[in-house]
C-alpha positions in Angstrom: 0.0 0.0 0.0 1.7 3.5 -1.3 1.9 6.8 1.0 0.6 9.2 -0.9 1.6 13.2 0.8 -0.6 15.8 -0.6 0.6 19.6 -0.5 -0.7 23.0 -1.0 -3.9 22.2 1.2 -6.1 24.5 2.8 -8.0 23.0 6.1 -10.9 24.8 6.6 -12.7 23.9 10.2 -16.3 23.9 10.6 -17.8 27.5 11.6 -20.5 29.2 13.0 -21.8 32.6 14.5 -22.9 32.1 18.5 -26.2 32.0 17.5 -26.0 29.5 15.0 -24.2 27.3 17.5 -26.6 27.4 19.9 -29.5 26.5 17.4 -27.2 23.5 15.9 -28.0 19.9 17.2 -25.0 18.7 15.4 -22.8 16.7 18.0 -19.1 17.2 17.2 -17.0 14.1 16.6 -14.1 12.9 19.5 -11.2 15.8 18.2 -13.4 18.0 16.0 -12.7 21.1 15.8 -15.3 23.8 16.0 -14.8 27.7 15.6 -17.1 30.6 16.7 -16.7 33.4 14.1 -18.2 36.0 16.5 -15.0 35.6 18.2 -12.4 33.3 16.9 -12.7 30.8 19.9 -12.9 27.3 19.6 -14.1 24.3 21.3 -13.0 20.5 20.6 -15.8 17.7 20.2 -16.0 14.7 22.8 -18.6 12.6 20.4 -21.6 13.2 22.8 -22.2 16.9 24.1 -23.7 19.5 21.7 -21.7 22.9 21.5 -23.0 24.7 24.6 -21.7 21.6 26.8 -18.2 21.9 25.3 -15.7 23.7 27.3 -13.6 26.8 25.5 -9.8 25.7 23.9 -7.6 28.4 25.5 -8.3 31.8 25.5 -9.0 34.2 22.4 -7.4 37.4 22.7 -8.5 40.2 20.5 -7.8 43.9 20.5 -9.6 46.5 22.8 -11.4 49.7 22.4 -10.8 50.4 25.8 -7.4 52.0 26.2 -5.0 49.7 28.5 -6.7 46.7 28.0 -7.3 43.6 25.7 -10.5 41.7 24.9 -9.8 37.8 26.7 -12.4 35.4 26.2 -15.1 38.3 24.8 -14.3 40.4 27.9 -12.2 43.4 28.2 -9.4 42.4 30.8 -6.9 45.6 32.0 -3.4 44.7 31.0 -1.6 48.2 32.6 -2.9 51.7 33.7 -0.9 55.1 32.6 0.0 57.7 35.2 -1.0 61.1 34.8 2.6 62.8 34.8 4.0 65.2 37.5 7.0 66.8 38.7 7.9 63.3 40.0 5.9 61.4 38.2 6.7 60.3 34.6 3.1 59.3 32.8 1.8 60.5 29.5 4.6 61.8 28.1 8.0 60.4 26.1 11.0 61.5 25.8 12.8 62.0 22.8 16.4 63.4 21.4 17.1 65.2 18.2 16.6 68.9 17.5 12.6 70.3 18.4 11.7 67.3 19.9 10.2 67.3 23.6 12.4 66.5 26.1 11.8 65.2 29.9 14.3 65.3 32.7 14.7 62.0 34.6 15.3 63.9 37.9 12.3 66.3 37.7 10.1 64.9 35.3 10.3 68.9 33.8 9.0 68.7 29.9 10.5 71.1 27.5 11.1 71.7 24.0 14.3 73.4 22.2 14.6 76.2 19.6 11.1 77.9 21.2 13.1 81.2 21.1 14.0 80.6 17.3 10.6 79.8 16.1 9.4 83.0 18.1 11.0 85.2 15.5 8.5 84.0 12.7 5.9 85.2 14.4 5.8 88.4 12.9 5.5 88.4 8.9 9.0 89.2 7.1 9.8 90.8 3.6 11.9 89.1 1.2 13.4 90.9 -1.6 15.8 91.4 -4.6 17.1 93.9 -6.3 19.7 94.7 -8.6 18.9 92.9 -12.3 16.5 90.7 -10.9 13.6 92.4 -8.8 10.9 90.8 -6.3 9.9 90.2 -3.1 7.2 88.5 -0.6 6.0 87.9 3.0 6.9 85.1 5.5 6.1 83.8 8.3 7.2 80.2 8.4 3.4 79.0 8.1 4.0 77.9 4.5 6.2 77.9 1.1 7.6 81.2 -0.3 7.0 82.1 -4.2 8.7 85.0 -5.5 7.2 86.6 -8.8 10.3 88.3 -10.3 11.2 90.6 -13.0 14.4 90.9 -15.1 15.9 94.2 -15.4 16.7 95.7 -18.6 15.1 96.6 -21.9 11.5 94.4 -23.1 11.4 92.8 -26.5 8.6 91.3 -28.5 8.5 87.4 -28.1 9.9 85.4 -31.0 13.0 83.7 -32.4 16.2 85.7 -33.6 19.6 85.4 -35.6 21.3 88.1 -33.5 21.3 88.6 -30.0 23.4 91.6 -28.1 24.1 91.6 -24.4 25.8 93.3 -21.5 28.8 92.0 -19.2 26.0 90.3 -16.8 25.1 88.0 -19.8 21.8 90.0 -20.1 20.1 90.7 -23.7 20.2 94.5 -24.8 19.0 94.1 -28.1 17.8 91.3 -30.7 17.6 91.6 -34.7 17.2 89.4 -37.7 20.3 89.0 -40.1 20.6 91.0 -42.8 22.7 90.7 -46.4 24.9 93.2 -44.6 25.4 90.9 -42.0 26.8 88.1 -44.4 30.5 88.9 -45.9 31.0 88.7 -49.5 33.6 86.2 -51.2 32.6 83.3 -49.3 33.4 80.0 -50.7 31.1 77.2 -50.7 34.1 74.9 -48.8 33.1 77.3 -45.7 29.4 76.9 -45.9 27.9 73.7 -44.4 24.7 72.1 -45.3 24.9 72.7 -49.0 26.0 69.0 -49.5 28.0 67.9 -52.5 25.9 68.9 -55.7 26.6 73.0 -55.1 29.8 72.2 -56.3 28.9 70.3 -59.2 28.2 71.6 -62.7 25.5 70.9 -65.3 25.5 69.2 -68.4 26.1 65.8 -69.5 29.1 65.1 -69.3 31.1 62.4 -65.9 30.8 64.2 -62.5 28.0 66.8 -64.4 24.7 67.2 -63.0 22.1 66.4 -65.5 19.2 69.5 -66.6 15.1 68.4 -67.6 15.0 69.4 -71.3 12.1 72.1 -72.4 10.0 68.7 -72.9 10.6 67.8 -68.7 12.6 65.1 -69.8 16.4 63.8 -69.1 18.6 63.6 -72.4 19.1 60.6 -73.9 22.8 61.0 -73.3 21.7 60.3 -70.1 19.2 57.6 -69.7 18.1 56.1 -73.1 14.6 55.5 -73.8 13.4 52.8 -72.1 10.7 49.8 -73.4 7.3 49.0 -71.5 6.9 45.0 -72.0 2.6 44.5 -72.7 1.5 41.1 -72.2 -1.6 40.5 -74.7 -4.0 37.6 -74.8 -5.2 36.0 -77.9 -7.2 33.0 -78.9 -5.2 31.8 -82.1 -1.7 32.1 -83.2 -3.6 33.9 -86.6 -4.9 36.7 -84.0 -1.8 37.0 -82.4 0.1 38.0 -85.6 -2.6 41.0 -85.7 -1.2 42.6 -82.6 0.5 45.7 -82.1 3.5 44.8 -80.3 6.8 45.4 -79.5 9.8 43.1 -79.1 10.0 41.8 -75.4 5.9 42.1 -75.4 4.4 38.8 -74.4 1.5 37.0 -76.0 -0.8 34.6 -74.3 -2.9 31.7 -76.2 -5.5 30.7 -74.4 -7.0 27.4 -76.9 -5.9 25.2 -79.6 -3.0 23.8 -80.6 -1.2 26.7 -80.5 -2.1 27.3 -76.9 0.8 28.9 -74.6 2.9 31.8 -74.3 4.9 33.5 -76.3 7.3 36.6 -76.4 8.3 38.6 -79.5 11.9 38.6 -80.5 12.4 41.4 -83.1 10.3 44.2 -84.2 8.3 42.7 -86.7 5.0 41.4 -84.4 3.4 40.0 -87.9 6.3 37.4 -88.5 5.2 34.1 -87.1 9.3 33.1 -86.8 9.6 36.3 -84.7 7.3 34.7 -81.9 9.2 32.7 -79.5 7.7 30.4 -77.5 7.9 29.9 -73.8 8.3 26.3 -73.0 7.9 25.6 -69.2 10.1 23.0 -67.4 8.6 19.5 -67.5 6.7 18.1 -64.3 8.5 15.8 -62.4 5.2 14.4 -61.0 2.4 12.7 -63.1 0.5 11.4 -61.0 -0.3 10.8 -57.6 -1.8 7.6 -56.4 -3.4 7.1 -60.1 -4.7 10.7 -59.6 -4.1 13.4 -61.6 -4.9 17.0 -61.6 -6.1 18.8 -58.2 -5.7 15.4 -55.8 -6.8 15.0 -52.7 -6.6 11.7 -50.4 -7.9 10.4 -48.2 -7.5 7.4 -46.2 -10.2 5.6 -48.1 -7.4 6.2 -50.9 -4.5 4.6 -49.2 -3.8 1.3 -47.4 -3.2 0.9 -44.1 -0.4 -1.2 -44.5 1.8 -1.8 -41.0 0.8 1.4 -39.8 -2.9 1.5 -38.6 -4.7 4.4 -38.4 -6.1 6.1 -35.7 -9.7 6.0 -34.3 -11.8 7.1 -31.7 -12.6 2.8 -31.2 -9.3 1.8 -31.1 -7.9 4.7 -29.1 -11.0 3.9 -26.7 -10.4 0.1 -26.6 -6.5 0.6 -26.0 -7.2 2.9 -23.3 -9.9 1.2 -21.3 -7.4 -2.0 -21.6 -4.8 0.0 -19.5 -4.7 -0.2 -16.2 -4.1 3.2 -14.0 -0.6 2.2 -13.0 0.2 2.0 -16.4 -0.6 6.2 -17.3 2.3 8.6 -17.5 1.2 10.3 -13.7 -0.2 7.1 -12.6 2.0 6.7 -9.4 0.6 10.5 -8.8 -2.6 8.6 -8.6 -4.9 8.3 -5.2 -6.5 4.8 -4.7 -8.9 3.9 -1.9 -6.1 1.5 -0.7 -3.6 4.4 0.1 -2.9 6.1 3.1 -3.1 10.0 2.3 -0.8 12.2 4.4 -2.4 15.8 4.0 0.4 18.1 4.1 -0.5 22.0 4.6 3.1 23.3 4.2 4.9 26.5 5.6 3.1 29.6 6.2 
């Protein structure tokens, strides 16, 4: 017989408000558990006395509203009683070091607090201000944040963005203008001027290293890029038709029936010269057939014996399975069998 040890368990004991208790007639088996949600206590079964019979397990202990004490049991039981502090007496108050804090003297039991003469200066409102290139000021009194609005001194300009800026010694802007063709000094090459990338150097024309001009007729010269060919393709239903077309050589010709069917591209000029038409002969199939089928196949198992390898049912997989024992599964020995012993571990908190 296996040991089987279960984790990840949750034990949940049986429950009930005090008034459901008292109505229940259930009788709790020898070591049961039973909780009182009212007030987390619990009482242990003997196998013959209903709930109200059962004596209390230990004591439940709950927090208090009532300061110095702690709820035992459902009842508030005094734990320890705070002096009221006096000169010898240390009660209601703590001491603590560090700068502001209140501090009590053991031999006296005399509170204070430091800095009381410090914080008395901010009782009456001061002025903060600047002067000089920067002007502002405001009031304070300790009771909250200080913002100071301020101005910069010095002449006002309209809002905007420009390409010449004048200021003082102090780093502060006197006067703003846009550039002018004053401003820019004659003679400049274009080897001192960045951004005007590698064609501003370049002539035009055709010839190497030239940079090439649209014609009055917006086109490049041949020179430069030759005329190009548009390849048609054409459909027709005869070789006879396809000797009508207006074609050009490269242009492709489709025949869609008789004996004459496929395509075919035109080698030279002349698109009314059968000997001019070249057709295109596809590479052979390497397949014929598959399974005596031709054209669009699709198979089946109807279409192909079975051979060595049997193929798969919903009977056979359902005979195969039901002839297996559970032993024999992949997680079999992760099986539980009413001939085990379960161990019902809950694990770490």
């Amino acid at each position: 017989m296996a040991t089987q040890t279960l984790k990840n368990v949750i034990l949940q004991l049986r429950t009930g408000s005090a008034t459901q208790w008292a109505a229940s007639t259930r009788i709790l088996a020898v070591g049961e558990p039973g909780v009182e949600t009212d007030s987390g206590r619990i009482k242990i079964g003997d196998g013959t006395n209903l709930w109200s019979a059962l004596p209390w397990s230990g004591a439940a202990i709950g927090k208090s509203s009532t300061n110095g004490a702690l709820t035992i049991n459902g009842a508030d039981v005094v734990v320890y009683v705070l002096p009221t502090a006096t000169s010898d007496t240390l009660g209601g108050i703590k001491s603590a070091s560090g700068t502001g804090k209140v501090t009590v003297d053991s031999a006296t039991g005399t509170a204070s607090v430091g800095n009381v003469a410090s914080a008395d200066k901010l009782a009456t409102a001061r002025t903060i201000s600047l002067s000089g290139d920067v002007t502002g000021s405001g009031s304070f009194n300790g009771s909250a944040n200080l913002a100071i609005t301020t101005a910069l001194a010095g002449q006002a300009f309209t809002a905007g963005t420009y390409t010449k800026v004048t200021v003082n010694t102090k780093g502060i802007v006197t006067g703003v203008a846009q550039l002018s063709a004053s401003d820019v000094p004659g003679g400049i090459s274009a080897g001192k001027i960045s951004g005007l990338g590698t064609a501003a150097t370049k002539n035009t024309g055709t010839a190497s290293g030239n940079i090439p001009v649209l014609g009055s007729d917006g086109k490049l010269d041949t020179a430069v890029l030759p005329a190009l060919a548009i390849t048609d393709t054409f459909t027709a239903t005869s070789k006879a038709d396809m000797l009508k077309l207006t074609a050009q050589t490269g242009d492709v010709c489709v025949i869609s029936s008789g004996g004459d069917k496929g395509s075919y591209i035109l080698t030279k000029d002349d698109p009314t010269v059968a000997a001019n038409w070249q057709l295109l002969t596809p590479p052979a199939d390497a397949v014929a057939s598959v399974n005596g089928k031709t054209g669009v196949v699709t198979l089946t198992t109807a279409n192909i014996s079975e051979g060595t390898n049997l193929y798969w049912t919903q009977a056979r997989f359902d005979a195969a399975f039901a002839a297996k024992s559970s032993t024999a599964l992949k997680d079999g020995a992760a099986i539980v069998k009413t001939t085990d012993t379960v161990v019902i571990n809950c694990g770490n908190a």
